[in-house]
PDB file of N, CA, C and O in Angstrom:
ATOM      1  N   UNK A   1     108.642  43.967 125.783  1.00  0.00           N
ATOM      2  CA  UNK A   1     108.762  42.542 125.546  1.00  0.00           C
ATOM      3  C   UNK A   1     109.284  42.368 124.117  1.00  0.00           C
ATOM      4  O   UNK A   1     108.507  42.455 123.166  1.00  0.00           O
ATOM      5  N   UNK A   2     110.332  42.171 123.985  1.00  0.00           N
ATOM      6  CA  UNK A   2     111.262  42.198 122.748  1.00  0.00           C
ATOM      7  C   UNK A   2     111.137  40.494 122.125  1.00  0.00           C
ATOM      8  O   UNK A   2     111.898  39.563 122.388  1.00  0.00           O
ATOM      9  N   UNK A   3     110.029  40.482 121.317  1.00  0.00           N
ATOM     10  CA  UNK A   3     109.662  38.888 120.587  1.00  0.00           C
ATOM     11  C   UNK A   3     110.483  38.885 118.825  1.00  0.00           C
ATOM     12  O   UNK A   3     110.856  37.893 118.200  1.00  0.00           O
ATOM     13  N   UNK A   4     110.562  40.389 118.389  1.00  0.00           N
ATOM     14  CA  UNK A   4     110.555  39.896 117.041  1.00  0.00           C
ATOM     15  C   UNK A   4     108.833  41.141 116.495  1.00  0.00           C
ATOM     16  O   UNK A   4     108.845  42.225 115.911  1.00  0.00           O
ATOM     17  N   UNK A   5     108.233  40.733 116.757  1.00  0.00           N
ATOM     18  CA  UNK A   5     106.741  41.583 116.633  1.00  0.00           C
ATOM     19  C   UNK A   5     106.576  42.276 118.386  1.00  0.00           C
ATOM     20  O   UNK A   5     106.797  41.882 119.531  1.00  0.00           O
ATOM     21  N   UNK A   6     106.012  43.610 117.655  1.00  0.00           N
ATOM     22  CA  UNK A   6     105.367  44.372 119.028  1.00  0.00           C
ATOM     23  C   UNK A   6     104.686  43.890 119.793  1.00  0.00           C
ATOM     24  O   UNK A   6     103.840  43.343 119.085  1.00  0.00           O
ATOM     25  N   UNK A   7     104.325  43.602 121.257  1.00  0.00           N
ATOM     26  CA  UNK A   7     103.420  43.726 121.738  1.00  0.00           C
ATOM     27  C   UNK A   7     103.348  44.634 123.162  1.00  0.00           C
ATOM     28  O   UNK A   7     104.242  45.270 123.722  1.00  0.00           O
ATOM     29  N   UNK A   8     102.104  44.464 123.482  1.00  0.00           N
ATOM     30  CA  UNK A   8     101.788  45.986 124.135  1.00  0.00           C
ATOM     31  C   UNK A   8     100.692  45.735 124.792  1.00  0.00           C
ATOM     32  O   UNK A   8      99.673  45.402 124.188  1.00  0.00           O
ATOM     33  N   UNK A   9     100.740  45.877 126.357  1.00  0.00           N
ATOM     34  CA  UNK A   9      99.706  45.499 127.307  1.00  0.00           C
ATOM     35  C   UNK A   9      98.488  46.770 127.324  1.00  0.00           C
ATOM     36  O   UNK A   9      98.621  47.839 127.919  1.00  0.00           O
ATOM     37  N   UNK A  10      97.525  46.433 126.675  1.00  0.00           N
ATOM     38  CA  UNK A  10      96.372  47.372 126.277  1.00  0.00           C
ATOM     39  C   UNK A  10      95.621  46.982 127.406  1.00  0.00           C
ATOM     40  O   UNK A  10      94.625  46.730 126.728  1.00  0.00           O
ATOM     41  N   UNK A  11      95.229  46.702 128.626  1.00  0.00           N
ATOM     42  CA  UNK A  11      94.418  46.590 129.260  1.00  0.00           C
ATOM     43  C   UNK A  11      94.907  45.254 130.726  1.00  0.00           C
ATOM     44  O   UNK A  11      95.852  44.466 130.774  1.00  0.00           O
ATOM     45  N   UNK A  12      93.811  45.513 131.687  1.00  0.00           N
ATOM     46  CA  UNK A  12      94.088  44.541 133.062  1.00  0.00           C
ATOM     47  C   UNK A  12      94.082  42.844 132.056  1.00  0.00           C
ATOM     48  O   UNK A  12      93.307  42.277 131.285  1.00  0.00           O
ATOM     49  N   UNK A  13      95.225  42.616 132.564  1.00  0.00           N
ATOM     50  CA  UNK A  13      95.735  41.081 131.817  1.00  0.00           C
ATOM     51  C   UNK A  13      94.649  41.190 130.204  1.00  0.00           C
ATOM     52  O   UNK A  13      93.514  40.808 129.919  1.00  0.00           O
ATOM     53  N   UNK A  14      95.587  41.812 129.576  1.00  0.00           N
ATOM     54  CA  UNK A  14      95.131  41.900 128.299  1.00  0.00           C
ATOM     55  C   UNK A  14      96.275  42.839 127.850  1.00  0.00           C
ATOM     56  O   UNK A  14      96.860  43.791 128.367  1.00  0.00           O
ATOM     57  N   UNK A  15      96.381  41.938 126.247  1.00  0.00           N
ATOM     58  CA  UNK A  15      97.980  42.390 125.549  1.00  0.00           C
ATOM     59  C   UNK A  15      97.158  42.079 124.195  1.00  0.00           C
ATOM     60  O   UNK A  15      96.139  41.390 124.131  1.00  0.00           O
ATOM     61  N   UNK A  16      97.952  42.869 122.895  1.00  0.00           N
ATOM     62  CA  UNK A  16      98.052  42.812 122.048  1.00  0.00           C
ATOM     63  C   UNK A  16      99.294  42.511 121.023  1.00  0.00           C
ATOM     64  O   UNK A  16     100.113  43.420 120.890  1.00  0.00           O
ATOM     65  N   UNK A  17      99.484  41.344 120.317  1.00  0.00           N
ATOM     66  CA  UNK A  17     100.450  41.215 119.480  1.00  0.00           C
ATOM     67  C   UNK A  17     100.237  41.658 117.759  1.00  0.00           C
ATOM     68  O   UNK A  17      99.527  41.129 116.904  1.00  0.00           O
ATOM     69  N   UNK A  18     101.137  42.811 117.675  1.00  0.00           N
ATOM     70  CA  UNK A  18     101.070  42.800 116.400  1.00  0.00           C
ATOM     71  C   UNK A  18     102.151  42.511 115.374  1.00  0.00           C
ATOM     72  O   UNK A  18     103.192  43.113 115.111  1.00  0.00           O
ATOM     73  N   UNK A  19     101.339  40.893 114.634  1.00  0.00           N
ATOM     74  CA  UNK A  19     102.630  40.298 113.880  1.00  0.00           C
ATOM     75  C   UNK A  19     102.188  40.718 112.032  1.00  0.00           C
ATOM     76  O   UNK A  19     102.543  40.037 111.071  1.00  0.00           O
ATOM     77  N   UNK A  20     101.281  42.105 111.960  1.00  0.00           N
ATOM     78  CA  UNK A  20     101.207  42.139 110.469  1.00  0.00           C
ATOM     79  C   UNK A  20     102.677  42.436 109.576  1.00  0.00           C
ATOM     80  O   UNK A  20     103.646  43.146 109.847  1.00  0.00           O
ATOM     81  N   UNK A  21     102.451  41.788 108.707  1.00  0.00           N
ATOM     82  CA  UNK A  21     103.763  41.954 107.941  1.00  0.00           C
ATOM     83  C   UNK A  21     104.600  40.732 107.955  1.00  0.00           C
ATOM     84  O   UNK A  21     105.390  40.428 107.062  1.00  0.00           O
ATOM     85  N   UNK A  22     104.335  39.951 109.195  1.00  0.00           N
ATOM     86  CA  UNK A  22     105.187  38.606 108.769  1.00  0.00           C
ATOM     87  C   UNK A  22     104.315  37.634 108.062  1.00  0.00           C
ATOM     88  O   UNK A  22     103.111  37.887 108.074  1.00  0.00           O
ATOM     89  N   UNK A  23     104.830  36.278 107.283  1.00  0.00           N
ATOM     90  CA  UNK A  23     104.689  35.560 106.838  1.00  0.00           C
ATOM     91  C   UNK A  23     104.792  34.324 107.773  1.00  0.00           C
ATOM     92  O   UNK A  23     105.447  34.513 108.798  1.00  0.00           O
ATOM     93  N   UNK A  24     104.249  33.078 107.590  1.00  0.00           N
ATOM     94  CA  UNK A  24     104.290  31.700 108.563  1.00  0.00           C
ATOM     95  C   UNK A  24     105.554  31.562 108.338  1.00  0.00           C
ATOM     96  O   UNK A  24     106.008  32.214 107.398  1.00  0.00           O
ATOM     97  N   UNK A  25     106.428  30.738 109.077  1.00  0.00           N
ATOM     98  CA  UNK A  25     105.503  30.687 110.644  1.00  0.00           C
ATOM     99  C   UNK A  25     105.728  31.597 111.395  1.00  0.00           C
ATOM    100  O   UNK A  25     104.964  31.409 112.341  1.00  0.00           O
ATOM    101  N   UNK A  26     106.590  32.921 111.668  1.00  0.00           N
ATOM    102  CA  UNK A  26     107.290  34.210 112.545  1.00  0.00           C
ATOM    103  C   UNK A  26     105.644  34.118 113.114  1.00  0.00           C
ATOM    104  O   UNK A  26     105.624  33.388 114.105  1.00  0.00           O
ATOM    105  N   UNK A  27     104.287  34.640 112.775  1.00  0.00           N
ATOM    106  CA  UNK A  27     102.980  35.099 113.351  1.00  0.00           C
ATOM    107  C   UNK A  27     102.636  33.542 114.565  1.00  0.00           C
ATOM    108  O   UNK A  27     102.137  33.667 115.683  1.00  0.00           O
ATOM    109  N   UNK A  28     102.912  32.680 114.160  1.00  0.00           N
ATOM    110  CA  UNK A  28     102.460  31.451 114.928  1.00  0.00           C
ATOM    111  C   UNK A  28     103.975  31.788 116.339  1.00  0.00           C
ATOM    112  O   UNK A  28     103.593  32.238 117.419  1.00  0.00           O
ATOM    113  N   UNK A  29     105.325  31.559 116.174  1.00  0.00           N
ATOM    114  CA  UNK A  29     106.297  32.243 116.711  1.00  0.00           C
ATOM    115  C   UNK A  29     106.464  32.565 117.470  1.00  0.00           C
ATOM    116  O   UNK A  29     106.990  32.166 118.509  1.00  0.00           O
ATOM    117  N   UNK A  30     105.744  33.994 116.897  1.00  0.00           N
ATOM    118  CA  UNK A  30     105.770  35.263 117.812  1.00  0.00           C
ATOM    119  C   UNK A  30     104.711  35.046 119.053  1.00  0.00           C
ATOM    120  O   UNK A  30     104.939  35.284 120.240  1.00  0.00           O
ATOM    121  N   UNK A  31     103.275  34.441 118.375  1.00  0.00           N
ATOM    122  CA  UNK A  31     102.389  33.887 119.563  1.00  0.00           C
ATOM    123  C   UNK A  31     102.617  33.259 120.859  1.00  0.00           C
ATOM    124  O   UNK A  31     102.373  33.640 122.003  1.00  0.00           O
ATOM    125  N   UNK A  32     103.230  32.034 120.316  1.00  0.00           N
ATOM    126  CA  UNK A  32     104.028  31.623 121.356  1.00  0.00           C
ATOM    127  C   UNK A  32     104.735  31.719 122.146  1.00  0.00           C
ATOM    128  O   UNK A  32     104.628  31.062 123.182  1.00  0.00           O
ATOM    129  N   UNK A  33     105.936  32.782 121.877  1.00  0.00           N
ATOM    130  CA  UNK A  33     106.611  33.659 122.538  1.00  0.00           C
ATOM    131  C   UNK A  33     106.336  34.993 123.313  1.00  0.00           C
ATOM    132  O   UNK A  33     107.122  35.620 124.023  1.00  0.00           O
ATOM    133  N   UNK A  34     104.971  35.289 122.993  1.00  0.00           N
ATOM    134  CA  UNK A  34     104.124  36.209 124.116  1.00  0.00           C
ATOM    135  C   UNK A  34     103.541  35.596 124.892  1.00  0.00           C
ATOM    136  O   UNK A  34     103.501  35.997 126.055  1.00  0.00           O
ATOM    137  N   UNK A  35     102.829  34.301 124.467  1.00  0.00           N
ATOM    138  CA  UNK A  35     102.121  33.552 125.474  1.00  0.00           C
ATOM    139  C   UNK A  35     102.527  32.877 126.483  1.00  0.00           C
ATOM    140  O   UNK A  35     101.722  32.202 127.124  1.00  0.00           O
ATOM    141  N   UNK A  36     104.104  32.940 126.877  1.00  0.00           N
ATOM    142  CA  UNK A  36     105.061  31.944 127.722  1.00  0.00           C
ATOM    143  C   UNK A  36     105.004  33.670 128.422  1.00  0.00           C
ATOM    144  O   UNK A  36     104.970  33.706 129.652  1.00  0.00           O
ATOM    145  N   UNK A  37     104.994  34.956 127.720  1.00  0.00           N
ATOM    146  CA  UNK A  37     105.538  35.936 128.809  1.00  0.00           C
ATOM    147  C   UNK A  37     104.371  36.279 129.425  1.00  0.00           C
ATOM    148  O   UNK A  37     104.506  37.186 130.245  1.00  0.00           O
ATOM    149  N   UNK A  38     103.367  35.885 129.306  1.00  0.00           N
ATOM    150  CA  UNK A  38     102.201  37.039 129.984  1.00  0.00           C
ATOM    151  C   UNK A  38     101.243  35.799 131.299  1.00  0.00           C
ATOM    152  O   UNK A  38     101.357  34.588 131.113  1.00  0.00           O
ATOM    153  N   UNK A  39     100.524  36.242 132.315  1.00  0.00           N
ATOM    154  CA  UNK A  39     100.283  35.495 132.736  1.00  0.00           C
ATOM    155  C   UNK A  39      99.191  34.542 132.560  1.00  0.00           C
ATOM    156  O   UNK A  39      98.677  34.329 131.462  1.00  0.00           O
ATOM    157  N   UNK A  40      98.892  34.056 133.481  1.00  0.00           N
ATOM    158  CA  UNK A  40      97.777  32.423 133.586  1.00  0.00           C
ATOM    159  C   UNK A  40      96.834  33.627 133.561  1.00  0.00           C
ATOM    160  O   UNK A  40      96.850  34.607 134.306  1.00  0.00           O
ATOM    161  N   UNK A  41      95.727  33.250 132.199  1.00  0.00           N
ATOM    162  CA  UNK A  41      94.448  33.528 132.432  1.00  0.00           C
ATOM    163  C   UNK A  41      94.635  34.882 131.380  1.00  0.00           C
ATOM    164  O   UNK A  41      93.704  35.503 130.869  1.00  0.00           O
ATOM    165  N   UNK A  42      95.643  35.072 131.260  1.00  0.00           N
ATOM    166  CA  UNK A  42      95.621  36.770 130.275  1.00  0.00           C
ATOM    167  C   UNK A  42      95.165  36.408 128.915  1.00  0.00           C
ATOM    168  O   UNK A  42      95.251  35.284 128.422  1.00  0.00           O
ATOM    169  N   UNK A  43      94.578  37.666 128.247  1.00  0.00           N
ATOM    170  CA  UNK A  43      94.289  37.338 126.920  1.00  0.00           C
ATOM    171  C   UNK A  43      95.269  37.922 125.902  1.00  0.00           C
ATOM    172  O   UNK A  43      95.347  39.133 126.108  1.00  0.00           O
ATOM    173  N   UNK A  44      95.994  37.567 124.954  1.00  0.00           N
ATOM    174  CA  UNK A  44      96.213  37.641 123.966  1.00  0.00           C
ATOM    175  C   UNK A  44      95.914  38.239 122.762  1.00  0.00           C
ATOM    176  O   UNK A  44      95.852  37.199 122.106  1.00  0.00           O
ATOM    177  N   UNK A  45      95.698  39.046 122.020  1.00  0.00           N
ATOM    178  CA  UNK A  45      95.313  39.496 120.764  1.00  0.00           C
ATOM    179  C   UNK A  45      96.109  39.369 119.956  1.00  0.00           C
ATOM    180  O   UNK A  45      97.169  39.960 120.166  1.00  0.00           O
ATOM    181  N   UNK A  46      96.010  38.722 118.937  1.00  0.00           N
ATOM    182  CA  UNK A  46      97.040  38.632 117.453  1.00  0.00           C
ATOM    183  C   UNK A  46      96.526  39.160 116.654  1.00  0.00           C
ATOM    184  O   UNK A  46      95.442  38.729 116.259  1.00  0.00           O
ATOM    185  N   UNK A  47      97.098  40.301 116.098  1.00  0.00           N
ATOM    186  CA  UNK A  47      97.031  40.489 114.831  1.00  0.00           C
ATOM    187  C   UNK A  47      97.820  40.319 113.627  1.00  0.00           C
ATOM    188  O   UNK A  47      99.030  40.542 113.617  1.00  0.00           O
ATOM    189  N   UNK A  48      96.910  39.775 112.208  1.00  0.00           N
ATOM    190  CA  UNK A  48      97.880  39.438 111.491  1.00  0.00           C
ATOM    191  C   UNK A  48      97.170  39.901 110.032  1.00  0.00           C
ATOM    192  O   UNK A  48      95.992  40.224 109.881  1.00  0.00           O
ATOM    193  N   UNK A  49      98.044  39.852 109.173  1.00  0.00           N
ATOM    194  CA  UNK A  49      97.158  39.988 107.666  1.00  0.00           C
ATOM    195  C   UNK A  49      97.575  38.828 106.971  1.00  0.00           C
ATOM    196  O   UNK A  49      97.749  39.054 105.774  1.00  0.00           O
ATOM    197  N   UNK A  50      97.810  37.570 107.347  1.00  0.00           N
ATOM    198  CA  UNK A  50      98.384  36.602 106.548  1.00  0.00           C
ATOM    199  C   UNK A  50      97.016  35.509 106.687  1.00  0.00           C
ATOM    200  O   UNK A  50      96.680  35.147 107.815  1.00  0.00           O
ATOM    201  N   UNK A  51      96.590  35.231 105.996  1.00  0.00           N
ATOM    202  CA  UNK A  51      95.345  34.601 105.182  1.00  0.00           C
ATOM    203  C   UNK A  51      95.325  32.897 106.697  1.00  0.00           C
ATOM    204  O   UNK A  51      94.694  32.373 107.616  1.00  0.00           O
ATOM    205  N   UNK A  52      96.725  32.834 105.736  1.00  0.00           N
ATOM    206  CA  UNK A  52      97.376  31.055 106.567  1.00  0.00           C
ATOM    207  C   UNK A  52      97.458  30.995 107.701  1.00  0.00           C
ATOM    208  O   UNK A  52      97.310  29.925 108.292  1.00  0.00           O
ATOM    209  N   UNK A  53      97.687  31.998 108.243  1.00  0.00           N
ATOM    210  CA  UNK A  53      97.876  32.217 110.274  1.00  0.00           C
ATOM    211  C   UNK A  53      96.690  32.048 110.931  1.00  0.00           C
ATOM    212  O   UNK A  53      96.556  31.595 112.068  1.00  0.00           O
ATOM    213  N   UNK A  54      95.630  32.511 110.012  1.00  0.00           N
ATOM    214  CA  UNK A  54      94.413  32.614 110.390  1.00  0.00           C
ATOM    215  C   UNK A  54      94.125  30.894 110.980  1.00  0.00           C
ATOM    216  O   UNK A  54      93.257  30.723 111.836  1.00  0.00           O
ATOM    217  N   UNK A  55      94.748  29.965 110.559  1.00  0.00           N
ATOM    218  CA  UNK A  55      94.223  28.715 110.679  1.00  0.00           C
ATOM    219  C   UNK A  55      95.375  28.341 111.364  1.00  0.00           C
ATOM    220  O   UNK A  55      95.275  27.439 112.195  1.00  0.00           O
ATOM    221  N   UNK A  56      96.589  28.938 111.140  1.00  0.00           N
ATOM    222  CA  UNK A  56      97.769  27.841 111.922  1.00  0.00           C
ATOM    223  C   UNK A  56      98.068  28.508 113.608  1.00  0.00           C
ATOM    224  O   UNK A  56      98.626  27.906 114.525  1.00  0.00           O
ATOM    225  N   UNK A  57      97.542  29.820 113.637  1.00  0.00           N
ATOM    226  CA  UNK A  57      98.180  30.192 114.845  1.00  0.00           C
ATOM    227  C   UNK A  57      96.740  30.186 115.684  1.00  0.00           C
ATOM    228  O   UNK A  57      96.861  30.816 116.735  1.00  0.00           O
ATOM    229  N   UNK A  58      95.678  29.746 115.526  1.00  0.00           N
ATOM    230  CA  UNK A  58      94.325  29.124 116.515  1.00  0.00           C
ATOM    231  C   UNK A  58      95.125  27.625 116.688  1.00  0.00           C
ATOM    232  O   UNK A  58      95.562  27.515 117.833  1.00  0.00           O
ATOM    233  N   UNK A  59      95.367  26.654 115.974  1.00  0.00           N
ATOM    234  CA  UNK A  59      95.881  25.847 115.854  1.00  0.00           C
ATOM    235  C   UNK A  59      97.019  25.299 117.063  1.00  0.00           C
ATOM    236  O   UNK A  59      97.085  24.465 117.966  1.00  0.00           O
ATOM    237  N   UNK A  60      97.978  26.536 116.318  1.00  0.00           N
ATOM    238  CA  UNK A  60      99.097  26.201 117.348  1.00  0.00           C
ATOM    239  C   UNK A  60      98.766  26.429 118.751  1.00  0.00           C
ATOM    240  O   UNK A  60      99.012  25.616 119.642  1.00  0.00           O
ATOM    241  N   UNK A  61      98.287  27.384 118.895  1.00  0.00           N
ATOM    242  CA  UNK A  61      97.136  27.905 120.622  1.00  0.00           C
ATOM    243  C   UNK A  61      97.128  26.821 120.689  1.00  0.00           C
ATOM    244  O   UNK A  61      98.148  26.225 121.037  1.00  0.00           O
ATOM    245  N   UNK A  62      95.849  26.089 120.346  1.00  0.00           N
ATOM    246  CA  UNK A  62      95.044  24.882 121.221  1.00  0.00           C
ATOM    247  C   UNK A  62      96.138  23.943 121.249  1.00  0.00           C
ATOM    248  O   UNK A  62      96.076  23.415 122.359  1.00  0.00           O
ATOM    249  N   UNK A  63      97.234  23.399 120.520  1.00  0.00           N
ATOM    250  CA  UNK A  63      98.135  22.080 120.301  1.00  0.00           C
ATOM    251  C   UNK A  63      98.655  22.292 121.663  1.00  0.00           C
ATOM    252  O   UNK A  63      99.056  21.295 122.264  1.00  0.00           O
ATOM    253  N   UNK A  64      98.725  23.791 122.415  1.00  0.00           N
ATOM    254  CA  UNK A  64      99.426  24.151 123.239  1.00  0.00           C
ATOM    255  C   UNK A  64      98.827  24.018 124.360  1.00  0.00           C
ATOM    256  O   UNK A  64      99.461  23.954 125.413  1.00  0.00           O
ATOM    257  N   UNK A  65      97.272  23.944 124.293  1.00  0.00           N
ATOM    258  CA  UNK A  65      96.213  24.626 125.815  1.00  0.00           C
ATOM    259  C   UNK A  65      95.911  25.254 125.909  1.00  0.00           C
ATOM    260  O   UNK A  65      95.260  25.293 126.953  1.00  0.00           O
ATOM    261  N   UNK A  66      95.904  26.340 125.226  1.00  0.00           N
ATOM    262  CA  UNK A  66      95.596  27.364 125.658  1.00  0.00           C
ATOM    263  C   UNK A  66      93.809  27.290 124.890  1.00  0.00           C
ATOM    264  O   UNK A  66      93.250  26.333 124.353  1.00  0.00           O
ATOM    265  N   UNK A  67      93.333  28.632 125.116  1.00  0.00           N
ATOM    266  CA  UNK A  67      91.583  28.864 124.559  1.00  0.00           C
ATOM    267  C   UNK A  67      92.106  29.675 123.249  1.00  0.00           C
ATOM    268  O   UNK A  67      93.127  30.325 123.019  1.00  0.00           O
ATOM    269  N   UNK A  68      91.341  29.457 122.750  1.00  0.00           N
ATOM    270  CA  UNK A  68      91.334  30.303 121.498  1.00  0.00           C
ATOM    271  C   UNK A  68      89.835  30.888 121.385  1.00  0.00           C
ATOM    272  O   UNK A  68      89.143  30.280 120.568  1.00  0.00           O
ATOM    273  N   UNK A  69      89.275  31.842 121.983  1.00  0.00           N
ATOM    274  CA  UNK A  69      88.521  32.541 121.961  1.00  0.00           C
ATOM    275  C   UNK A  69      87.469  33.019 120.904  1.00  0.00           C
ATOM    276  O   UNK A  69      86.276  32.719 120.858  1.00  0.00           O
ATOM    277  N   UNK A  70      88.293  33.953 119.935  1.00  0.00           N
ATOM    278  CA  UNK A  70      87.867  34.191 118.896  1.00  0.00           C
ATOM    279  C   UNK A  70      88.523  34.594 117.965  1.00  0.00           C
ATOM    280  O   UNK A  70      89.562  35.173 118.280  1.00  0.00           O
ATOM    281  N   UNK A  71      88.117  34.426 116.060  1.00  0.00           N
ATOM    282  CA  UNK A  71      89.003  34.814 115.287  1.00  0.00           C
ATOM    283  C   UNK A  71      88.349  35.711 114.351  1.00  0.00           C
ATOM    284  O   UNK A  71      87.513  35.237 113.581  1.00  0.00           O
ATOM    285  N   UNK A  72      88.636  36.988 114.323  1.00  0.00           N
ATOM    286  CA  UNK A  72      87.559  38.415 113.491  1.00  0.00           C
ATOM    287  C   UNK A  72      88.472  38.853 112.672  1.00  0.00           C
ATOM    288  O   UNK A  72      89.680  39.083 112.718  1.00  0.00           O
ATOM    289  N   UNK A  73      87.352  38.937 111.666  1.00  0.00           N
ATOM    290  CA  UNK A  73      88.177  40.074 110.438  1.00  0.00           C
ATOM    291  C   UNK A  73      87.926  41.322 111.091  1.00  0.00           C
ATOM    292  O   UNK A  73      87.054  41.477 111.947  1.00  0.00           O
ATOM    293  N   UNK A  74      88.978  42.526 110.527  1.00  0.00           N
ATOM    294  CA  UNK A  74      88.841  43.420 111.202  1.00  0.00           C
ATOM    295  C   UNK A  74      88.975  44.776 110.068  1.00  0.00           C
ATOM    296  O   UNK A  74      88.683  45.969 110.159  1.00  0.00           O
ATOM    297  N   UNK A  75      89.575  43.913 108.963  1.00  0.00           N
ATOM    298  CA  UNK A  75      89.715  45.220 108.174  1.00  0.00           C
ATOM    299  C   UNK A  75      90.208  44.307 106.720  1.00  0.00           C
ATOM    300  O   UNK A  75      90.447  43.107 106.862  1.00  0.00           O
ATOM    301  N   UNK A  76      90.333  44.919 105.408  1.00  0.00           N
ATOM    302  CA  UNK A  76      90.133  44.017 104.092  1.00  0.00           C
ATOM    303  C   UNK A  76      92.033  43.228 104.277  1.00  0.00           C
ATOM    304  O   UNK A  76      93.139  43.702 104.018  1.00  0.00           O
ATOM    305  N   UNK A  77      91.534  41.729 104.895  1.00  0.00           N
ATOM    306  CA  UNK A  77      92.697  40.954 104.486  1.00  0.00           C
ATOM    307  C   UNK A  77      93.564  41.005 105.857  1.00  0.00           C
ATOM    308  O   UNK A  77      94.760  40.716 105.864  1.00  0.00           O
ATOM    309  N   UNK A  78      92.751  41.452 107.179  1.00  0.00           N
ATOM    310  CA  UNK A  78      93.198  41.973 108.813  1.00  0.00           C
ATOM    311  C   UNK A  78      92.522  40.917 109.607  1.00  0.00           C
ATOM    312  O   UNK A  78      91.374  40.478 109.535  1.00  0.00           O
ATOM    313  N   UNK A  79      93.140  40.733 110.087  1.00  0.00           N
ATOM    314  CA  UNK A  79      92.297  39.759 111.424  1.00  0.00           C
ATOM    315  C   UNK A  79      92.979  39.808 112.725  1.00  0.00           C
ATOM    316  O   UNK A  79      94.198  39.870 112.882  1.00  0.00           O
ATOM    317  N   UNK A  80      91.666  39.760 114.064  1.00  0.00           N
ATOM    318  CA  UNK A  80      92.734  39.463 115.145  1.00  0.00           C
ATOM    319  C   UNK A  80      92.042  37.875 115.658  1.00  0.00           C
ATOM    320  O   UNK A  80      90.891  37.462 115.523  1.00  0.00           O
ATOM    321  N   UNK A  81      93.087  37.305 116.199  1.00  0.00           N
ATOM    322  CA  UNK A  81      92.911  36.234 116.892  1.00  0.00           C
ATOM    323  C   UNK A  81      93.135  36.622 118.838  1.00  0.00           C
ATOM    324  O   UNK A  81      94.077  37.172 119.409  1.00  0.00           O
ATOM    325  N   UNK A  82      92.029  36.137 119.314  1.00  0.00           N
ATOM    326  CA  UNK A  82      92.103  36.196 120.847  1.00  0.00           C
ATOM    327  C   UNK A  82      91.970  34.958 121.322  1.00  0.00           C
ATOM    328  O   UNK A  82      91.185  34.099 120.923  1.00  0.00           O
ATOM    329  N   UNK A  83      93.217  34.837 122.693  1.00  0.00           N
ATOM    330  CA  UNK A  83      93.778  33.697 122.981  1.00  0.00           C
ATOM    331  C   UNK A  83      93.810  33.762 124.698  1.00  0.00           C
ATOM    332  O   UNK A  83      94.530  34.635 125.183  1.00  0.00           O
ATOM    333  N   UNK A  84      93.167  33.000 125.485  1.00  0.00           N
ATOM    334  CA  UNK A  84      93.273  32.893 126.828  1.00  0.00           C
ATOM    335  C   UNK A  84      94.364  31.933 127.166  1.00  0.00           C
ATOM    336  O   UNK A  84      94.289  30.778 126.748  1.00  0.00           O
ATOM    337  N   UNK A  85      95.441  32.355 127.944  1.00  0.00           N
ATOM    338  CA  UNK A  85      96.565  31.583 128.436  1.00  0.00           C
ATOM    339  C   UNK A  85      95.846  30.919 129.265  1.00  0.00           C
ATOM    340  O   UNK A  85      94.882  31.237 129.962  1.00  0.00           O
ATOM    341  N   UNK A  86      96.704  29.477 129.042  1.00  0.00           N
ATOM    342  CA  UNK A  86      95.982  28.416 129.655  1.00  0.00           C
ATOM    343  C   UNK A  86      97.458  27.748 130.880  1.00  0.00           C
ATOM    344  O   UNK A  86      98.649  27.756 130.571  1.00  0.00           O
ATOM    345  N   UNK A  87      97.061  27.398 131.805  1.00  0.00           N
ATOM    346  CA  UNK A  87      98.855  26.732 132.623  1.00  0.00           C
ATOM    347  C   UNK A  87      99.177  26.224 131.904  1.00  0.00           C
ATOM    348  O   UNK A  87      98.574  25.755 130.939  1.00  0.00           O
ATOM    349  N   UNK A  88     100.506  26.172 132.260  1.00  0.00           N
ATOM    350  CA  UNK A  88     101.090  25.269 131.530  1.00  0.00           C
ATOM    351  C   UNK A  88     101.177  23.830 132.289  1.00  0.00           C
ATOM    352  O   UNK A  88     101.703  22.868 131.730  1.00  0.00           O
TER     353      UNK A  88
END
């Protein structure tokens, strides 16, 4: 799935996006652009190290429908965000 950032189906309807290294908005973006490819009900994982995503790409999720699950630090200045596709 060629977005711009990797992602990579780690599990039954479950994917991981990894957007570390970009800056806003490419991490919000890139979300969006995995979340149109994967199906109704799949989860999402974002990862990002950008402080600001942390708030804009839960954000952009919900503006959208979708769940926004949960948002964890994971490592100094790492976070993932998990996102349940919602219909569109």
């Amino acid at each position: 799935m060629e977005i711009g950032a990797s992602v990579d189906k780690i599990g039954e309807k479950l994917y991981r996006l990894d957007a570390r290294g970009y800056m806003c908005p490419y991490p919000q973006i890139f979300t969006l652009k995995a979340i149109e490819r994967i199906e109704d009900g799949a989860v999402l994982e974002v990862l990002i190290d950008n402080p600001l995503s942390c708030e804009n790409v839960p954000a952009i999720a919900r503006k959208n429908g979708h769940e926004v699950l949960s948002v964890e630090k994971i490592g100094e200045g790492e976070y993932k965000i998990s996102i349940r596709k919602r219909r569109a």
